[in-house]
C-alpha positions in Angstrom: 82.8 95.7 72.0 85.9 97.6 73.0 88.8 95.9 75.1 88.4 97.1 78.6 91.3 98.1 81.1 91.7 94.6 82.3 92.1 92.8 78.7 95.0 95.6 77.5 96.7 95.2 81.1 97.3 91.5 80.4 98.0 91.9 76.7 100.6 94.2 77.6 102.0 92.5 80.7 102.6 89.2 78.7 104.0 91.0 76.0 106.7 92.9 78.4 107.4 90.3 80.3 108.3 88.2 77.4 110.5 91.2 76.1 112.1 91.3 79.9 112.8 87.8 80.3 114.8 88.4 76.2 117.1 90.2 78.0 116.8 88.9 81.7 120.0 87.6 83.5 120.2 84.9 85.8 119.6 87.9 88.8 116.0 89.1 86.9 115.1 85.4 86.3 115.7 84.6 90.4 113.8 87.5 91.4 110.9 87.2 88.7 110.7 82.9 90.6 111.1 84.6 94.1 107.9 86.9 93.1 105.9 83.8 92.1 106.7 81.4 95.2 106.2 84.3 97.5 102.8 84.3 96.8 101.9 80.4 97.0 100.0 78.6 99.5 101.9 78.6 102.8 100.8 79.9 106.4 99.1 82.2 104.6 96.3 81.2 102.1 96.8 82.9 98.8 94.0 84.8 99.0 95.1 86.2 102.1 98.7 87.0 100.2 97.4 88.3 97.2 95.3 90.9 99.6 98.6 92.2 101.4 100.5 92.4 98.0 97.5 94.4 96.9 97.7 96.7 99.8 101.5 96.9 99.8 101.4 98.4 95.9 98.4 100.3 96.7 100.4 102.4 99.0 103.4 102.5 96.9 100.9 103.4 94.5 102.0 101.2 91.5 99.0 101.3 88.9 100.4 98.1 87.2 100.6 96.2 90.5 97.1 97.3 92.1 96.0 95.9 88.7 97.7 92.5 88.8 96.9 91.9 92.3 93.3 93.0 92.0 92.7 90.3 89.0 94.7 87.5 91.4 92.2 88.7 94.2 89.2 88.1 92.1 91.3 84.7 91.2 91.1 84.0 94.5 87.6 84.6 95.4 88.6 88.0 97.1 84.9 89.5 98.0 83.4 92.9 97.6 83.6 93.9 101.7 87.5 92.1 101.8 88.5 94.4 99.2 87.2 97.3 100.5 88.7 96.7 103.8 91.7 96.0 102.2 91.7 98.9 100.2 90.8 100.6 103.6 94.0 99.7 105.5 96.1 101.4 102.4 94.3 104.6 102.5 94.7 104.8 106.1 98.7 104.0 105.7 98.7 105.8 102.3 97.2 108.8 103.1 94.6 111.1 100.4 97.3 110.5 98.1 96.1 106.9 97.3 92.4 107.8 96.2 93.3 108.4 92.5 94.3 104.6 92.7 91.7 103.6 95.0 89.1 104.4 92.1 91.3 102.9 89.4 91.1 99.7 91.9 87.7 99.9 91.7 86.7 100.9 88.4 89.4 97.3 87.7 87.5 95.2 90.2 84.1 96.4 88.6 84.9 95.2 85.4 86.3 91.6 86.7 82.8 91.6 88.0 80.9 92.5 85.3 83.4 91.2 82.3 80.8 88.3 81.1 77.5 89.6 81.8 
């Protein structure tokens, strides 16, 4: 069976992060711990988080990022309708521009979906 999109994003993520953090100063480290407590549970569930960080990169249109936050939105127990009205809100702010990575969010969240079936 070949390794879908979602199995060689993670592959590759661990393996770059580890390869950051080899050369990562104390300013990197901070802001790679910042990243990580930003989304925990606070006045916002994560789920709730996860969806606006998912919405923030799909506007800035960061492939990588759409990816990561679409698996922690599945994590999270993100459903079908929330993502889509997520994904909503960022083509509205994001303009036509954002379909290429609306379908790559999709063709991601389909795959989370069907990954052990």
């Amino acid at each position: 069976m070949e390794e879908g999109i979602i199995d060689k994003f993670q592959k590759q993520r661990e393996a770059l992060n580890q390869l950051v953090m080899e050369y990562a100063g104390q300013g990197t480290k901070r802001f790679y711990s910042l990243d990580s407590q930003a989304y925990r549970e606070g006045a916002l569930p994560r789920k709730t988080k996860e969806l606006l960080g998912l919405v923030a990169s799909f506007v800035l249109r960061c492939d990588d990022c759409i990816k990561y936050h679409i698996i922690r939105c599945f994590e999270e127990g993100v459903n079908d309708q929330e993502l889509e009205e997520a994904l909503f809100i960022g083509l509205v702010v994001g303009g036509t521009i954002t379909i290429p990575h609306q379908r790559r969010a999709i063709q991601a969240w389909n795959e989370l979906k069907h990954k052990d079936k």
